[in-house]
N, C-alpha and C positions, 0 to 999 in steps of 0.2 A: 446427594447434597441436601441437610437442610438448613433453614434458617430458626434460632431459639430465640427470642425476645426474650428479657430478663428485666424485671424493675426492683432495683438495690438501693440501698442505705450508702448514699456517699460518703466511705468510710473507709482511710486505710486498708489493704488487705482485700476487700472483697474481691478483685480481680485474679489475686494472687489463690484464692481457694478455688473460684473458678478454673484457674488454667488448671490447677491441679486434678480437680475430679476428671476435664476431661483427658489431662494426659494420663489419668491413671484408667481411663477407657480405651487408651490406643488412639484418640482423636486431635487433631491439631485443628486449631483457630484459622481459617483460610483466610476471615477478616471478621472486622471486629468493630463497631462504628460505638460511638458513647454519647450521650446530650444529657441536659438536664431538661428536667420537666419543669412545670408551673409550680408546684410544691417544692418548696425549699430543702433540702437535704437529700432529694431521691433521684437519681438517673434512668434510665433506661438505654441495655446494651442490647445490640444487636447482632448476634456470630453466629456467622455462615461456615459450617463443619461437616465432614462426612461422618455420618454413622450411618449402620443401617436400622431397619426399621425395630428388630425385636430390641436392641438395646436401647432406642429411642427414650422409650419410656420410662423405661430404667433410671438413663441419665436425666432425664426431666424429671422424675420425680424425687433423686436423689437432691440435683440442684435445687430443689425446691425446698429442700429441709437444711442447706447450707446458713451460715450465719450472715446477716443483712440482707438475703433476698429475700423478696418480696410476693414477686410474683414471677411465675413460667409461662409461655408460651411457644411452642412449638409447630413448623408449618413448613413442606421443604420448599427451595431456596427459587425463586423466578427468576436471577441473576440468567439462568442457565439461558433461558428463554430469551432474553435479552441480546446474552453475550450472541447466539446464532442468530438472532434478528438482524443485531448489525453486520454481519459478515454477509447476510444475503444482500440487505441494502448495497454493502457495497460490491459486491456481485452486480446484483440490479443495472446498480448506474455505470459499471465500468462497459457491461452487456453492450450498453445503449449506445456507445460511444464508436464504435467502428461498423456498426448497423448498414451505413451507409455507402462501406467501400463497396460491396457488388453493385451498387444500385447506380455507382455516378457515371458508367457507361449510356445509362437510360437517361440520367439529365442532360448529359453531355448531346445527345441522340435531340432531346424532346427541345431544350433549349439552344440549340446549336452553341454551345459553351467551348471555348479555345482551352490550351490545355493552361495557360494560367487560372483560370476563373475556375476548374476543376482542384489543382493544386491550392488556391487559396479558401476552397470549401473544404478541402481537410484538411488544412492548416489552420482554420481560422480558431478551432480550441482550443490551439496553444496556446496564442497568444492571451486569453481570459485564464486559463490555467495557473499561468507565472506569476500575474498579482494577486490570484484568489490562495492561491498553495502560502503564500508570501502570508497574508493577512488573517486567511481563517486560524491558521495555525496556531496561530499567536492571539488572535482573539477567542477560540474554543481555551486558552491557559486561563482568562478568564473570566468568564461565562457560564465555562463546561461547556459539551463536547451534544448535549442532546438537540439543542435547538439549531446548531449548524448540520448537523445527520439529517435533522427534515424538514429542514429546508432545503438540503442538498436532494433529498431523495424527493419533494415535491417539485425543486428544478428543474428532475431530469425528468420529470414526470410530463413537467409542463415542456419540455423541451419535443419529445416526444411527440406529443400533440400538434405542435408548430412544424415537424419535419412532416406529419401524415397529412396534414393541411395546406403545406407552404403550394404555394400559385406561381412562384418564380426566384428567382436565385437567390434577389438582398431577404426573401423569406427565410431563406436555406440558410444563408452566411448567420444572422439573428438567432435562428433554431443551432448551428453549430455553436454558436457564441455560450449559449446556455446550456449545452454541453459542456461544456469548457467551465462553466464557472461551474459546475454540478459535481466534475470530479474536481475539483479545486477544492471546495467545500467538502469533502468526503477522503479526499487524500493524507492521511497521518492524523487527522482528527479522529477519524474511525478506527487507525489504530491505540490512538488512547484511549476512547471508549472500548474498542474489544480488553485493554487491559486494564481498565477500571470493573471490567464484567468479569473476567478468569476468574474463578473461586481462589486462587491463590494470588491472582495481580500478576502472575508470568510475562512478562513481554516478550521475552521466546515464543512462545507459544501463542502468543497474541499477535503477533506479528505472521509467524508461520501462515495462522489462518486468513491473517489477510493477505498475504504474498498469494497463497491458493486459491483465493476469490477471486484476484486482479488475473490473476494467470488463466481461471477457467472462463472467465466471461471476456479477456483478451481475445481467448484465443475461438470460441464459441459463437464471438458474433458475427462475421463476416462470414462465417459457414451458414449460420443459422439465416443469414437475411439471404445471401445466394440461393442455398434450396428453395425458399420462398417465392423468391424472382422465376426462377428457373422452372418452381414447375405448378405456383401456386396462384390464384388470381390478384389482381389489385397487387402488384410489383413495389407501387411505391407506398401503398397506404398501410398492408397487410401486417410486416414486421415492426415497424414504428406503432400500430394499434396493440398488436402483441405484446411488445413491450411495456407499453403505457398499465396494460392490464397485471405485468409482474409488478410493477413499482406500484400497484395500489397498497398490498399489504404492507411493503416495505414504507410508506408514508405514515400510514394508519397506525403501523405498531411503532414507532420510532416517535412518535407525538404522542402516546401514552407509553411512552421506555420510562422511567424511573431512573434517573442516571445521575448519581452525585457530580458535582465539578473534579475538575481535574488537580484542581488548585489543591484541595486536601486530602489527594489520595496519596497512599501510597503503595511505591513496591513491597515484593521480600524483603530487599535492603532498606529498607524505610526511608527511602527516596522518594520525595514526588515526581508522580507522575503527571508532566502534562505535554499536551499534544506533538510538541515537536522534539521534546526526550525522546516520548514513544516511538514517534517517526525515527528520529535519526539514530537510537538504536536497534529500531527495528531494519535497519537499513540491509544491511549484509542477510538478514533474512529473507527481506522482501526479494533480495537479488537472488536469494538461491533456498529454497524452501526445502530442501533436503537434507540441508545441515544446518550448523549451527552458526551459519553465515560462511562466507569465503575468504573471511578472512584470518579461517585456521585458528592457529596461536589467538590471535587477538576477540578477544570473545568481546559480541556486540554489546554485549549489555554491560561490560565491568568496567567502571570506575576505578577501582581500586582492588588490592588483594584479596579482600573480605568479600567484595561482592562478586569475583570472579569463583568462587569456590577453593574447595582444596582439592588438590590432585586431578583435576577438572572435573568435579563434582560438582553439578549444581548449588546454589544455594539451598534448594528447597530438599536435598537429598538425606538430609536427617533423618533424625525420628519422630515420633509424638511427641518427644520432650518439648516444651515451650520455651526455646531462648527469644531475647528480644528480637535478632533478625527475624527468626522463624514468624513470629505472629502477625507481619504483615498488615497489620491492621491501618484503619480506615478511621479516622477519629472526625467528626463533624463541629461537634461544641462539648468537648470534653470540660469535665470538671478540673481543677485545677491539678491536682495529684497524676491528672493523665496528659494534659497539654503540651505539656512544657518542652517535652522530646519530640514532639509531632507537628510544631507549627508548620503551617504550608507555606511556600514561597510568595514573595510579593511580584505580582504578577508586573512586568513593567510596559514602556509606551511601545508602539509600535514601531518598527525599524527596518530597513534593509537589511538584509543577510552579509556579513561581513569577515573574512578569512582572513586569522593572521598571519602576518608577513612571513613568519619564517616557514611556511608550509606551502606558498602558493604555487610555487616551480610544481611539485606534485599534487599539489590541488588538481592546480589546471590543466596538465597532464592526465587526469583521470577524467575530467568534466569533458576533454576532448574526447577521449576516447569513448564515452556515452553519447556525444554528440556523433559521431559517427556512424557506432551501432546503431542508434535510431535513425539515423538519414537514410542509413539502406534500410531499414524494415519500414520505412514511409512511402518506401519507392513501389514497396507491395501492396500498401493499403492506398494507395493513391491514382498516379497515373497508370499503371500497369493494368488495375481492373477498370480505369474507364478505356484504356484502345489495347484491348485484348483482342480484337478483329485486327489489328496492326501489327499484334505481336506473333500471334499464333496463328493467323491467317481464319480463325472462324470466334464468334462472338460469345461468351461461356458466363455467366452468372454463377452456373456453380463452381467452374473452374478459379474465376476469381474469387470467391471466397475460399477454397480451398487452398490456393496456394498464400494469400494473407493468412489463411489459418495456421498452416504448416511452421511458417518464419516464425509467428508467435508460439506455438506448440511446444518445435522443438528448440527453440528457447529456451523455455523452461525444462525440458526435457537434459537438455545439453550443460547447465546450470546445476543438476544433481549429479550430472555424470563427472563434472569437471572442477566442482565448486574445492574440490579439498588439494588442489595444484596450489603452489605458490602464484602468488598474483602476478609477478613480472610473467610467468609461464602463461599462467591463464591470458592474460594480454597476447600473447606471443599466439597462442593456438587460435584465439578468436581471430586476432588479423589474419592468419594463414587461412581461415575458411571465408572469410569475407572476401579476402583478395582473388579465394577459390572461384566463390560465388560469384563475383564481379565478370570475372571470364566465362563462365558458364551460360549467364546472364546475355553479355552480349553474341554468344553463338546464338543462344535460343531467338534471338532477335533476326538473326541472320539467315536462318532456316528455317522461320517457324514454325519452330519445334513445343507447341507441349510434353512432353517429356522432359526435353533440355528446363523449360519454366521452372516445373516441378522441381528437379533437381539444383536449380540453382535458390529456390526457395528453402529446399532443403541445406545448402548448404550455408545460407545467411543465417539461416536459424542457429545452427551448431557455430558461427561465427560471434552472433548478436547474443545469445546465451555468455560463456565465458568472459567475454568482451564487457557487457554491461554490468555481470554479478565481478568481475573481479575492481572493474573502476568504485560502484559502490562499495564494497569491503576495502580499498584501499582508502575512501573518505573516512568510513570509519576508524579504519585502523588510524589513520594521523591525526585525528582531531583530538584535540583537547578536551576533555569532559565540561568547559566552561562555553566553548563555541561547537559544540557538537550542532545542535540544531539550529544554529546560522548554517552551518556548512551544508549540511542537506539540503535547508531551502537551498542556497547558491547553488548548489550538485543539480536539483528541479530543474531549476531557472536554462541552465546550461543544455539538460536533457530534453525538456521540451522548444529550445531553440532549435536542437537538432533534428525534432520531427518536424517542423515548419520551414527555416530556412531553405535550405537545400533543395525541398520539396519546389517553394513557393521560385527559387531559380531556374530548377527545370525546366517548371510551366513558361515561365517567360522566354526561356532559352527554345524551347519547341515552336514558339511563335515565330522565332526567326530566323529557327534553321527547322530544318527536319526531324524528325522525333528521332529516327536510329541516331543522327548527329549528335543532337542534343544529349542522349541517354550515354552516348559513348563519353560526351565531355563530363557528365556530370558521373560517371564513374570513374574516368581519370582523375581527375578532381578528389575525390572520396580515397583511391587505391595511392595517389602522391600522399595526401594528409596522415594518409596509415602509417607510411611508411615512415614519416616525421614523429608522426606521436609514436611510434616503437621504439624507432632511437632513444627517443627520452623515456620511457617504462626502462629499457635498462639502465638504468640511474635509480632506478624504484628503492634500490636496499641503503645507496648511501642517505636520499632524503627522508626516509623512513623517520629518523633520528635526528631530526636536524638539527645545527649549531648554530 
């Protein structure tokens, strides 16, 4: 990939000779940004194109003998560099965020902590998440997307430091809180930064890589902080310092990123791109990174006919030829002969996320059904690693990360395997392993049995997989392309209720009864709810369409 500077005669035509030399080199415009300079009549373009290196020169030297350019300059593309920055960034900060489930046995231990005051230390990033996901979102549309990435990536920086230092719990609850805002900040804005960075503005594919980053550093860190516990010194200080040392670079280069706003990008389909488009059709991807979302037929990212492709052909599936979808391009302060098709949207005030009426029977029928998936996969990053001397009869740091690793793993795992089922099914198969895992669950409790653990870890995972990628892809599929990214936020808002509440009743319920008690009610609880929101997914095909 490189990047050509060109400075032209603003003049009729000149773009149009342009596209031509390079379509007549095999090469397409991936994007294409235009401004005027200080000097009256002259532009300067900027297109980011693949060639390789021996026709390089060729084509720069040819363009240079073209009529109204000016001047060439040639140099390949740092987009690249960029677009991987922020994927690691948000790798980094998502890393950082379950760091702590093997370790809350030991505060639980050091601060004699009941199990409420445990469950509302992993809960307590929800709760900053919902209004942060809610607002960055909407203020990265405009802004842009660079100074909320690092700020987010110095939050969880700072966050980090506060949990290797914290002296006592309201330290902890504060260090979780800034978690919480960190991936807030970083959530769906980083996916419209990764697709303002694609060399072609893909949001498939920008999305894919973010669903893959959240998915490896999901599932990475509660293994990664248990080994450490288990066999490394300094249990509580070690992996929160380790951490702190990944999010250096991801600060560092994310405050020297280069990253136009969002406000004037756009797609292939000459769409802008901003923060909560990206997110909410990156959605059915982020749920299932193996296709092209889960919800089949209905592809995440099309609007309309045109930008679904032909015959489910990408848009980008052409040739060289330069049509106007195809050029993708990126216009900053075009001259006027180029503006006029590419003005950005007016960014507007701040709001609540809001579902229209004739969707919300199936709305909320899918928000529950996320809310659930995540109540059981909280139950693993939460109380279960801190009284695994309760559960399994002996105390395991690595144990408890691995089995939190596992539910998230095969998750994801379970989400490639299942994503291309129709969604009432995919619903259908996740309850039946959830409802599996709930029985499994409470034998392991009965006997304890580590094996039984594992295996019921394993089968929430293949539960919470299908379960959560099929509620995503059915937001997608019904939303309207004009409340898509209300609906998502709302779809968050719902998802991370469900990693908090439940949890955060548990803890209370353990207080006043006994933990097998407690754990039994609070899986009854969860396996009745299933059973209600199932009933309603079979309703999924008439409200699909609704009248």
């Amino acid at each position: 990939m490189h990047t050509i500077t060109i400075r032209v005669q603003d003049r009729p035509g000149v773009l149009a000779r342009i596209s031509e030399l390079l379509a007549g080199h095999g090469c397409n415009i991936n994007s294409l940004r235009v401004r005027p300079e200080r000097r009256p009549g002259v532009s300067r373009m900027r297109i980011i194109t693949s060639v390789d290196e021996e026709r390089l020169g060729v084509l720069v030297s040819t363009m240079g003998g073209l009529q109204d350019v000016l001047e060439v300059r040639a140099a390949a593309d740092r987009a690249a560099t960029g677009y991987w920055l922020v994927a690691y960034g948000l790798f980094a900060t998502i890393l950082g965020l379950n760091l702590a489930t093997p370790l809350y046995a030991i505060y639980r231990e050091q601060w004699a902590l009941s199990p409420a005051m445990v469950a509302l230390l992993f809960a307590a990033y929800a709760f900053v998440v919902i209004p942060a996901i809610v607002c960055f979102g909407q203020l990265s549309d405009r802004s842009g997307p660079r100074a909320i990435l690092a700020g987010g990536a110095a939050v969880s920086l700072t966050a980090s430091i506060c949990l290797a230092t914290a002296g006592g719990v309201y330290a902890l609850l504060a260090a979780r809180a800034l978690q919480g805002l960190a991936v807030g900040m970083f959530n769906g804005v980083a996916v419209a930064a990764l697709t303002l960075l694609h060399p072609s503005a893909d949001r498939h594919r920008a999305a894919l890589l973010a669903a893959i980053a959240v998915t490896c550093g999901n599932a990475l860190s509660p293994l990664l902080s248990g080994m450490l516990a288990e066999w490394a010194p300094y249990p509580l200080q070690l992996p929160y310092a380790l951490h702190a040392v990944l999010m250096l670079p991801a600060v560092v280069g994310l405050l020297l990123l280069r990253l136009r706003a969002p406000a004037s990008g756009k797609g292939r389909d000459g769409v802008a791109v901003s923060a909560q488009t990206a997110c909410a059709e990156a959605v059915a991807v982020g749920a299932n990174a193996d296709s092209a979302g889960a919800a089949g037929a209905a592809k995440p990212g099309a609007r309309d006919a045109d930008d679904a492709g032909v015959a489910g052909q990408p848009p980008s599936a052409a040739g060289p030829g330069l049509t106007p979808p195809e050029l993708g391009y990126i216009v900053e302060a075009a001259p006027a002969t180029l503006r006029a098709a590419t003005a950005p949207r007016s960014a507007g005030v701040l709001h609540w996320p809001r579902v229209p009426r004739a969707i919300r029977g199936p709305f909320y029928t899918a928000s529950a059904s996320s809310f659930i998936a995540w109540a059981a996969a909280s139950l693993f990053m939460s109380l279960i690693p801190s009284y695994m001397n309760e559960w399994v009869g002996r105390a395991s740091y690595v144990l408890a990360g691995i089995t939190a690793a596992i539910v998230l793993g095969v998750s994801a795992v379970s989400q490639a395997l299942l994503g291309r089922l129709p969604l009432w099914r995919m619903a259908t198969v996740g309850f039946a392993f959830l409802l599996a895992g709930f029985g499994v669950l409470w034998t392991s409790m009965l006997f304890s049995s580590p094996l039984l653990l594992v295996c019921s870890a394993l089968l929430v995972g293949l539960g919470h997989g299908p379960l959560y990628a099929g509620s995503l892809a059915s937001v997608n599929a019904l939303a309207p392309g004009e409340a898509r990214g209300d609906m998502v936020s709302f779809f968050y808002v719902g998802t991370y209720l469900g990693v908090a509440l439940p949890v955060l009743g548990l803890g209370y319920a353990a207080q006043q009864l006994t933990l097998l008690h407690a754990v039994e009610l609070f899986l009854a609880a969860l396996a009745g709810l299933s059973l209600l929101v199932w009933l309603r997914w079979r309703k999924y095909d008439e409200w699909r369409s609704p009248t």
